[in-house]
N, C-alpha and C positions, 0 to 999 in steps of 0.2 A: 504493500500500500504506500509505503514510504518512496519508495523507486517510480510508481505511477504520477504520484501525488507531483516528484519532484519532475517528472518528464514533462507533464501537463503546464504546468508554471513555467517553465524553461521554454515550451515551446511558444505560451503566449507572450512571451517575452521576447522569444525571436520573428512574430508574427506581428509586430506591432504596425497600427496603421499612422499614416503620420498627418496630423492635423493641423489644417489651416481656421480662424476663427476672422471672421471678416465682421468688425466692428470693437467699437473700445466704447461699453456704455455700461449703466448696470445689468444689461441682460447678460454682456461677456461676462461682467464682473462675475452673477452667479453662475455658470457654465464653467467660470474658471475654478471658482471656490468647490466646486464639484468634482472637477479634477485633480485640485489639490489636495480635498479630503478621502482620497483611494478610490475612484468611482473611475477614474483613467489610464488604469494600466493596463490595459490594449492599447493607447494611446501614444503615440510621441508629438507631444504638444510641440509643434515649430514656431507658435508666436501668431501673432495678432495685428489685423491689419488695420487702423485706423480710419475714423470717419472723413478724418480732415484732418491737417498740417499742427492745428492747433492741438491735436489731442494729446495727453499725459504720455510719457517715456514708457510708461511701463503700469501692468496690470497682474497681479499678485505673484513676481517675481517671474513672471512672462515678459519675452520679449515683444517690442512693436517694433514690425519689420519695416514701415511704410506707412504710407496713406492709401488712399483709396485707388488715387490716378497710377500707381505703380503696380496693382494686382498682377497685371497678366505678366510683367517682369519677375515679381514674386515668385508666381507661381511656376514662370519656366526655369526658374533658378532653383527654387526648394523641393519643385515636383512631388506635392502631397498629393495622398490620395483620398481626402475627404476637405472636402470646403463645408464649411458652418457658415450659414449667413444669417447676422446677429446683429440687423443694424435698426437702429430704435427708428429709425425714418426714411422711408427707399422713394419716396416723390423728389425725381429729379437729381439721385444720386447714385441711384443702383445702375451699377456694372451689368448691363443684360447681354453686352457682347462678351466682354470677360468672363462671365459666367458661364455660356452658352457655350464657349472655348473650352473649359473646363470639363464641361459634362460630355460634352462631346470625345475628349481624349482618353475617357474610363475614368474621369474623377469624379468621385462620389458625391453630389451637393447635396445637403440639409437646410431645411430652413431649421432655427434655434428650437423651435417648442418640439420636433420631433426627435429633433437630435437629445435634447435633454430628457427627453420622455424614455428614450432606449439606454439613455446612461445613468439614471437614477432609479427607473421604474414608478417615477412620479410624474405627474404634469403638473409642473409649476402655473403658478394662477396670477400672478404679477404681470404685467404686460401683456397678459393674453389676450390674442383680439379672438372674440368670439366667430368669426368667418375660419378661422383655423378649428374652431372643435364642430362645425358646421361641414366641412370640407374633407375634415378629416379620417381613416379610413376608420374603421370601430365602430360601438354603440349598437352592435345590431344584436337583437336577442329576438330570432325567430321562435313557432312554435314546437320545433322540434326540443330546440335550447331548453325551451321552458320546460318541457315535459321531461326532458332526461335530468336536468338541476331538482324541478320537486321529486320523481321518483325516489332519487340518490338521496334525496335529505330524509323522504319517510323512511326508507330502508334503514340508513345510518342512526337515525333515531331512537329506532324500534329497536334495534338492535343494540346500541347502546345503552338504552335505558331498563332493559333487560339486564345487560353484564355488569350495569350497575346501581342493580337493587339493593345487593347485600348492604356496599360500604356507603350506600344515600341512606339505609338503616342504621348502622353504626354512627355516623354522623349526625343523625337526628335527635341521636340517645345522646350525642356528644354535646350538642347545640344547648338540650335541656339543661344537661349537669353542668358547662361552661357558666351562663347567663340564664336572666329571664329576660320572657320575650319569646314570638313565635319561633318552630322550627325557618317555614319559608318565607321568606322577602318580597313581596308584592311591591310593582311599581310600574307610574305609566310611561311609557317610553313611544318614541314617536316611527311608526315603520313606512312602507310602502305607500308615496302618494301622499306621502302626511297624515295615515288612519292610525291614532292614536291605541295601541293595547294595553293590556297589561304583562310584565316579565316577570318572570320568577326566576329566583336565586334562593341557595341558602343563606341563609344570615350570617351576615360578617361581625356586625358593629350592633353597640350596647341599644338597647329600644329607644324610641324616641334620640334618635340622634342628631335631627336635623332641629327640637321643638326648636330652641333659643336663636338659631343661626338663619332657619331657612334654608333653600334650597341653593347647596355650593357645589364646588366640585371635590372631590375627596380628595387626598394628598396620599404622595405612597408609604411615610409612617401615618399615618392616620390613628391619632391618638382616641379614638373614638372604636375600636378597631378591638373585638376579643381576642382572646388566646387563644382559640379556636380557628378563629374568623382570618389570623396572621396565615395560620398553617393552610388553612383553605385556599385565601387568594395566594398561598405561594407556588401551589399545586395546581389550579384553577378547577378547585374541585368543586368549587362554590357555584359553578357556571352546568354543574349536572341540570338542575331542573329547566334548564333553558331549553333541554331539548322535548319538553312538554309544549314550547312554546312553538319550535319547527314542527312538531306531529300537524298542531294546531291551524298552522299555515301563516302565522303570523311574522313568523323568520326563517331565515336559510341559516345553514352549517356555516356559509358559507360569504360575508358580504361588512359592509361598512355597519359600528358598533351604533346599536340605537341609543340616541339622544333619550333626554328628558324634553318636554314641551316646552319647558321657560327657558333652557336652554338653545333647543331650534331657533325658536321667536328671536333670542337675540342674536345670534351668533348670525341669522342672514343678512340681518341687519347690517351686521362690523365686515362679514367676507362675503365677496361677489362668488358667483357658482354654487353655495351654499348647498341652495335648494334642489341643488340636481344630483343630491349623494341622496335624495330619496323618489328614486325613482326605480330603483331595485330593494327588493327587502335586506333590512338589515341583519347582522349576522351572527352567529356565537362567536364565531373569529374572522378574522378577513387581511387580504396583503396591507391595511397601514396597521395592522397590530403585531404582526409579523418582522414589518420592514420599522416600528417606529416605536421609542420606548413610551415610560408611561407619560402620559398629556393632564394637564390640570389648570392650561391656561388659553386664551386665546391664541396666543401664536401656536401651540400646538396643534390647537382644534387645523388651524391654517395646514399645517407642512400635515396632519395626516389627512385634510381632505384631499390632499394631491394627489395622495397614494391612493385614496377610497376614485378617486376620479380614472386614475389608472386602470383600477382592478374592474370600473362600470366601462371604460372604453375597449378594453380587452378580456371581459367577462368569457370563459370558456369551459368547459370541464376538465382542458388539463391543467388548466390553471388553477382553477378550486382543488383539485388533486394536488399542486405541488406545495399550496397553501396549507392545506389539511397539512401535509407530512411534516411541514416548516414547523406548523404549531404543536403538532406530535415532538419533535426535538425541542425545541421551545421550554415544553412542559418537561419531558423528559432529562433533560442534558442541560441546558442553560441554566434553569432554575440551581439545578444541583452546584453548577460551575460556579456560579454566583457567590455560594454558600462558603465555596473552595479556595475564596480569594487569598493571598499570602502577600505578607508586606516583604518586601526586598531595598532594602536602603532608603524606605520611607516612604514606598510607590505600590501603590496599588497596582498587583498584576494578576488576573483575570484569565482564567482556562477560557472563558467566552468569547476574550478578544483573539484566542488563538484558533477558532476554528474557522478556515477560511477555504471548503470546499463548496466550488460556486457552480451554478448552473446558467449561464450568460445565454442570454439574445437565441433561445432554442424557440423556432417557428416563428421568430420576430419578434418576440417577447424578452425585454428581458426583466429573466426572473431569477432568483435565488433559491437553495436548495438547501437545508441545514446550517448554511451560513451569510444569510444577508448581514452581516457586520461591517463588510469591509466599506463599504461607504458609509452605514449609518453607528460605527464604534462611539460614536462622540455622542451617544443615546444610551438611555440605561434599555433594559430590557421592559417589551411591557406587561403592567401589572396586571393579570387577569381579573376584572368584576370590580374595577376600583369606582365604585359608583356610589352617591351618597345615600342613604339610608335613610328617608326621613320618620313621622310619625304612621304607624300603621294600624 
């Protein structure tokens, strides 16, 4: 495994593709900060072509080869084989002969929202002009789709909820003698279309959690949080009874985590595209819980809709397959690794940030397999069921 492991890496290394990025603006900026944080190593960044003469030296210790009027010089001098184009304004500046030179010689062109969409496995939402997610290819859920996605989720349900009778009884008993307070957790959460249900969990957190505060978003020590409730969200065991909630038809296995209603309300308020993370049902796990640790604030709700936007434009069964198995290690492996951490000269080092076998850009997707870390390390891992608990 060692000798495959190292052949596989060696060869992405000597397979690298060499990239050109044509603009210097915040959209390179984050495209670059994407490369920098490991998301680029297929990549041999050659630098960045500027909008105009006046533009900055340099963009996060990327070079700028040029301006705009020098492309086609650039390009027969550095001969990359992908052009990015990433310029915040193309009325009366875009290179459409240079370009057209490019693609025509076997260079690969992107426009930026797809090229970042296959190097993160997110679609970023900042700059997005709506005529790109209009245009774009995805978003198609025929009726075959639908019918094989609900099958898979009754089967998986039924089945599950079956092999885990025994220990939802052991935890039940446990729940009692822990705290008082009911075994299961009722709560309205917002699914498919905006039709409000109700979810069930087991209980985490001491009764009447939310009286004094209202409704927040929980934290991942959550002092409000039993001795019980700690061992549950660490396992995600606390998430069994949701599959009463997929038999029900109110959720998939499989999709973006359901909101609370006061939270929806505001949250489309503060982020444009909001409302279009419910247009599929939401999920017991899904790729931003997979790819993004835990969230407790707006800018999170931000960077996992991107991911929940990915997973609705590329919505697939292998893809819910490679998602399931992520979260299968997830629970399995990371949880434990977490546990495992050992300080070495005063630094926190993590068996999780070492697991780095990846599943890149298979049938155009790219997805991760066991180890989406390597772009998103700079995340903790996320917290299964960390959802507040109010009066029941």
């Amino acid at each position: 495994m060692f000798f495959f492991g190292f052949l596989y890496y060696w060869m992405l290394n000597l397979n690298k593709e060499k990239l050109l990025i044509l603009g210097v603006n915040d959209i390179a900026r984050n495209v670059a900060r994407e490369l920098k944080n490991g998301c680029g190593y297929r990549f041999e960044v050659q630098g960045f072509i500027a909008e105009s003469i006046a533009d900055p030296d340099e963009i996060l210790d990327y070079n700028i080869l040029g301006n705009i009027t020098e492309l086609a010089k650039i390009v027969e001098e550095r001969k990359p084989s992908v052009v990015v184009v990433a310029l915040s304004e193309r009325r009366g500046m875009f290179p459409y002969k240079e370009i057209l030179d490019c693609k025509l010689q076997g260079i690969r062109v992107e426009d930026w929202p797809t090229f970042y969409e296959k190097l993160t496995g997110k679609i970023i939402i900042q700059n997005l002009r709506p005529s790109w997610l209009i245009f774009a290819d995805g978003f198609a859920r025929n009726s075959l789709t639908r019918t094989v996605k609900r099958s898979t989720d009754i089967l998986l349900a039924a089945v599950g909820l079956c092999l885990a009778l025994p220990i939802s009884v052991l935890i039940a008993i446990l729940t009692r003698l822990d705290s008082c307070g009911p075994v299961f957790f009722r709560q309205e959460r917002v699914g498919e279309h905006g039709k409000v249900f109700t979810l069930y969990k087991f209980r985490t957190m001491v009764q009447d959690a939310e009286k004094e505060t209202g409704p927040v978003w929980a934290q991942e020590t959550d002092p409000r949080t039993t001795r019980l409730g700690k061992i549950l969200r660490r396992t995600g065991l606390d998430e069994i009874p949701q599959m009463l909630n997929v038999l029900k038809g109110d959720m998939s296995f499989v999709g973006p985590r359901p909101e609370r209603p006061h939270f929806v309300a505001a949250l489309q308020e503060k982020i444009p595209y909001y409302a279009q993370r419910l247009v599929v049902k939401p999920g017991i796990t899904g790729w931003a819980q997979v790819r993004y640790g835990y969230g407790a604030t707006v800018e999170d709700a931000i960077e996992k809709l991107q991911f929940d936007l990915y997973y609705i434009k590329n919505t697939s069964f292998f893809l819910d397959m490679l998602i399931l198995l992520s979260t299968a290690h997830k629970v399995l492996f990371a949880k434990v690794a977490q546990q495992m951490n050992t300080k070495e000269g005063g630094t926190m080092v993590s068996l999780q940030e070492n697991s780095g076998l990846e599943l890149h850009n298979f049938g155009g997707l790219t997805t991760s397999w066991l180890g989406s870390y390597e772009c998103n390390k700079r995340h903790g891992p996320e917290a299964h069921g960390q959802e507040s608990e109010p009066k029941r």
